[in-house]
N, C-alpha and C positions, 0 to 999 in steps of 0.2 A: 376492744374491737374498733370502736372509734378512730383512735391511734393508729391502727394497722390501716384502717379506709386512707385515714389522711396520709400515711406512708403512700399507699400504695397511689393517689392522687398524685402526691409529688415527686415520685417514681414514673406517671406517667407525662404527668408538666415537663420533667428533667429531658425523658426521652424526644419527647416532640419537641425541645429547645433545641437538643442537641441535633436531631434528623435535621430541624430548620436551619441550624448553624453550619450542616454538610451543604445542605442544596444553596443556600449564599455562598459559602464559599469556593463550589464550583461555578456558580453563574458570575461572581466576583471576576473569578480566574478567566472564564470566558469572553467577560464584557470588558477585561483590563487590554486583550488581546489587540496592537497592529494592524489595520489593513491598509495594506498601500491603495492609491487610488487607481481607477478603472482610464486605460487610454492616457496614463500618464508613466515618464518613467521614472519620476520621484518615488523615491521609497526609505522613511526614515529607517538613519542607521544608529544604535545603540555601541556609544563609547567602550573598549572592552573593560574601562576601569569602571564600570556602573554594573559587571557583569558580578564581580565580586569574584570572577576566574583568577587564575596563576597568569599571570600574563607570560613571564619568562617561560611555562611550559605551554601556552599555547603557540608562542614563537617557534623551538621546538619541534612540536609539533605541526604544523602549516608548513615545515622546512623539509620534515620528512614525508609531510604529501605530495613534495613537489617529485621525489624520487618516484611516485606512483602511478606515473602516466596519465596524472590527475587534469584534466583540463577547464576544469571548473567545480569550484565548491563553495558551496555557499552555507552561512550559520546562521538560520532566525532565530533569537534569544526574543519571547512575547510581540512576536511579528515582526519584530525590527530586524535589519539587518549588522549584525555584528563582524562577520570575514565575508566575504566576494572574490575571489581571487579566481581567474584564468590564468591558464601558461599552454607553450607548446605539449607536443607529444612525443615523447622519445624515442618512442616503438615506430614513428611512421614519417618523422621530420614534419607535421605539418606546423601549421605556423598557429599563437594563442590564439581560442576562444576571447569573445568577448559579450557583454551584454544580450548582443543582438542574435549571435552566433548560437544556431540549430543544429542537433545532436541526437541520436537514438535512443530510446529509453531500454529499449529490449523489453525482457519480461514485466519489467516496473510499470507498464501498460495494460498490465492484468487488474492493478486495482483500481485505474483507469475504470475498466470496463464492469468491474464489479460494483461499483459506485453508481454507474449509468442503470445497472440492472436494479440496483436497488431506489434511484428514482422512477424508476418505468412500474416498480413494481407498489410503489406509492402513490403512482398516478392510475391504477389498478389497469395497466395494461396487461400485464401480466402475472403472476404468483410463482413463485418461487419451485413449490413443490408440480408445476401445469409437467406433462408429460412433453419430453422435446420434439416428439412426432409430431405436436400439434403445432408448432412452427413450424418444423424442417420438412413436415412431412412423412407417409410412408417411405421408406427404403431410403432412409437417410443413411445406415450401415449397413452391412451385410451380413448381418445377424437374422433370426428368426422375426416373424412380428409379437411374439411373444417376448424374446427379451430385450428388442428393441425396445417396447411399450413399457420395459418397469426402468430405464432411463428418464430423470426428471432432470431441472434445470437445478435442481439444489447440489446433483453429481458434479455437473458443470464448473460451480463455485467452489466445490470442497474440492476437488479433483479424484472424484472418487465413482469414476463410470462404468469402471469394470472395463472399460475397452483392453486389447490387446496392446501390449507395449513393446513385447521381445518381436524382433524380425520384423519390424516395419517403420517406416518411415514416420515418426512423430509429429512432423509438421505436417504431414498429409493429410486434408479435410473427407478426400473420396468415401466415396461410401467402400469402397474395393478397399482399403485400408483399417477398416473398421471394423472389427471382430469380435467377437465376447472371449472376453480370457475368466473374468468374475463376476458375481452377484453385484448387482451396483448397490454402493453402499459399504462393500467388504473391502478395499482394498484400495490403500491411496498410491495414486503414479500421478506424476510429475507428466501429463500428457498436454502439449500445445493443441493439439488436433481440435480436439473435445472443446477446449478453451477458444481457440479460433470462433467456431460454430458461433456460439455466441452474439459474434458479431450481426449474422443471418437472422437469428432468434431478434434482435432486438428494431431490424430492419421490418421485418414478418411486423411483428409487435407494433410498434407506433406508427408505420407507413411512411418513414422518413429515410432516407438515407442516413448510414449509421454515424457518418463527420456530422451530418446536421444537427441529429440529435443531438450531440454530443457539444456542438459550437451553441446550441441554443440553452441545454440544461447547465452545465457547467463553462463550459468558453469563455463564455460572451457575459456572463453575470459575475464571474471571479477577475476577469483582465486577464484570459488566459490565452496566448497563441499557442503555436502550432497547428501539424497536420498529421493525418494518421496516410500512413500508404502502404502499397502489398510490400513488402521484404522477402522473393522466394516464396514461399509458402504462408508465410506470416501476415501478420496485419498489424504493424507499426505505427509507435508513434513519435513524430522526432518537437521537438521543442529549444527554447533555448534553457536555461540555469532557472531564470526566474519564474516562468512558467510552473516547471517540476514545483520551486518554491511557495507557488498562491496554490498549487493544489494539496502540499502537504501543509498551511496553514489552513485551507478550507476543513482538512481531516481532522488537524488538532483542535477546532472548534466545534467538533463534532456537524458537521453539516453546516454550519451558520456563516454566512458573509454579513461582515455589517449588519446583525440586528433582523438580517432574514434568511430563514431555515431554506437552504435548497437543496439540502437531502437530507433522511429519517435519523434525529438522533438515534433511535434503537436501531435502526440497519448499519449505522457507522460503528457502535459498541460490538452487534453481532459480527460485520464485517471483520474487526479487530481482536476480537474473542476464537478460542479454540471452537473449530467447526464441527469434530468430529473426534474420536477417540486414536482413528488410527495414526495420527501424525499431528498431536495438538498443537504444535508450533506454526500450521497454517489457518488461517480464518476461512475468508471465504475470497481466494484467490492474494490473500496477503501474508505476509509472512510474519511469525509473533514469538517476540522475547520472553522469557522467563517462565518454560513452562517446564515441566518432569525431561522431555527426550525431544529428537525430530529425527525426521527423514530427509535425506535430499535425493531430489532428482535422478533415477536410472539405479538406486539403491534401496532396496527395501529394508534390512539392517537398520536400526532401531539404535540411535546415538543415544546416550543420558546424557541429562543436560542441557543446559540452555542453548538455546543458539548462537547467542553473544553472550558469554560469561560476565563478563567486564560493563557491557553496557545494562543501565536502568533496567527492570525487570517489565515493566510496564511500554519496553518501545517495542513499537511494531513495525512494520518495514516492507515499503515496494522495491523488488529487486530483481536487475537484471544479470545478461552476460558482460563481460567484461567490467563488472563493477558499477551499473548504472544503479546507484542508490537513494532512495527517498527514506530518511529516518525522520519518525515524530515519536517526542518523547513527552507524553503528558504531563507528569510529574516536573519538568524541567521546563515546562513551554518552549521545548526547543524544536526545531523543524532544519533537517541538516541532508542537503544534497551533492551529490556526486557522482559528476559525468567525465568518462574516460575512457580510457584504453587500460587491459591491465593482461599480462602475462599468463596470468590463470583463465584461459575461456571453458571453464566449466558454466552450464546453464547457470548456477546460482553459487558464486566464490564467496562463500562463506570466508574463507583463510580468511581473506581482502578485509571484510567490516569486522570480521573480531580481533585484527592487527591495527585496524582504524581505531578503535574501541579502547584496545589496551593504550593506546597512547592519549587518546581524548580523554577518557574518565578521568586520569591525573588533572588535569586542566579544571575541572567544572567540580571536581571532589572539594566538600570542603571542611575544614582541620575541627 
């Protein structure tokens, strides 16, 4: 009996080495991480012979982005910067991007805005599950007040409000637009509208203007420019390359800049985790590799399958039209952006990053 205590002692010694050997080795992995500095435009670059990559296939590679109408891309390897490249645009004659030069994110703006909710929702301004009436107010749609009121802001994040989506204008915030087609909660669509709102919600919420917010929580504490403005119906945000790049290193740190948390490690894990059953390759307005199936945009049809086959299992992804992409990939320390023009204007060109994908994975694969 003795024997089996002292087994079982060092069964549980082994256990808690091992759990304490996981949490160093992610906070290792976190505190080894890059931050360029704030108001400077110094930003260390990473040799690619130090990456341990193919070098001749990331050549390659970069050669067949440029056929992509790619106009900026850039590789953090553990915050460094390893490629940077701008070039013209083929589709439009204009002339390259550079450093400085400001661009549209499109939809990649969504996790934008879900990161901001998840700080407001830390500074207890709000709660995630609060009913949307209580920002927007009565007759924010033109539904019942009955099924306006089982509308919460959790729909908002998942995309899952039940609003109507056949025969109406998707970017339209009106309330004349807004219809019950579902039970909210049953049914994910791809609706801007609903996501728009949002924006209103988080202005209600802190009594700031939503730039302000936004320059004050994240901006101005990561070195991040840009501006957000209406686009038509939309509410945009345009930035330069490096920008997009401190906020997908803010992500891969889970919330941390330098050693201080300015958003909820668990809101960033939930953020990046399946939201919801009906279409688990979204979070909570992001988009996530390696799950069973997804859906895209204006199709309900149920793909198997990852959404990027070829890329790491573990990346998740802000994504817009025409290819504006934010990829961070844990597993890699990698943080890989992409702003352009591309052939395919579907809301969300999937083609685009799993053709990115099959030729990158070769590159960073190793023997």
């Amino acid at each position: 009996m003795k024997k089996l205590q002292n087994l079982a002692s060092l069964g549980i010694i082994l256990i808690g080495f091992l759990t304490l050997s996981n949490l160093t080795a992610q906070t290792t992995s976190s505190s080894s991480l890059y931050f360029p500095p704030i108001g400077e435009e110094n930003w260390e670059k990473m040799p690619v012979n130090q990456t341990g990559w193919d070098q001749g296939k990331l050549g390659e590679f970069l050669a067949w982005m440029e056929t992509t109408n790619t106009r900026a891309f850039i590789i953090l390897k553990d915050g460094k910067i390893v490629v940077e490249e701008y070039s013209g645009n083929r589709l439009t004659g204009l002339g390259p991007m550079n450093e400085s030069s400001l661009w549209y994110w499109a939809s990649a703006g969504k996790t934008l805005t879900a990161t901001l909710i998840g700080i407001a929702e830390e500074e207890k301004l709000l709660k995630r599950n609060d009913r949307t009436q209580k920002y927007l107010g009565k007759g924010w749609t033109a539904m019942s007040s009955k099924q306006e009121k089982a509308i919460r802001l959790i729909h908002h994040l998942t995309m899952t409000t039940g609003l109507n989506d056949q025969g109406v204008d998707l970017d339209d915030p009106d309330p004349s637009s807004l219809t019950f087609l579902a039970k909210p909660g049953s049914r994910w669509s791809y609706h801007n509208a609903p996501y728009t709102l949002l924006k209103n919600v988080l202005e209600v919420a802190s009594g700031q203007s939503f730039e302000t917010y936004f320059k004050e929580k994240i901006g101005d504490p990561i070195g991040m420019g840009g501006f957000w403005q209406r686009t038509g119906k939309n509410h945009v945000f345009y930035s330069n390359a490096r920008s997009m790049a401190r906020f997908g290193l803010l992500l891969l740190a889970q919330g941390q800049w330098e050693g201080k948390q300015l958003v909820n490690r668990s809101f960033i894990r939930e953020m990046t985790s399946s939201s919801q059953g009906l279409n688990p390759s979204y979070g909570f307005l992001t988009w996530l590799n390696g799950q069973s199936f997804f859906k895209l945009p204006a199709v309900q049809r149920q793909i198997e399958g990852a959404l990027v086959p070829s890329a790491p299992k573990d990346m998740f992804q802000a994504m817009g039209r025409n290819g504006q992409f934010l990829m961070v990939v844990p597993s890699e320390n990698l943080v890989i952006v992409r702003m352009g023009a591309h052939s395919d204007t579907s809301l969300i060109p999937y083609l685009l990053i799993r053709d990115i994908w099959d030729r990158f994975a070769p590159v960073i694969q190793k023997d």
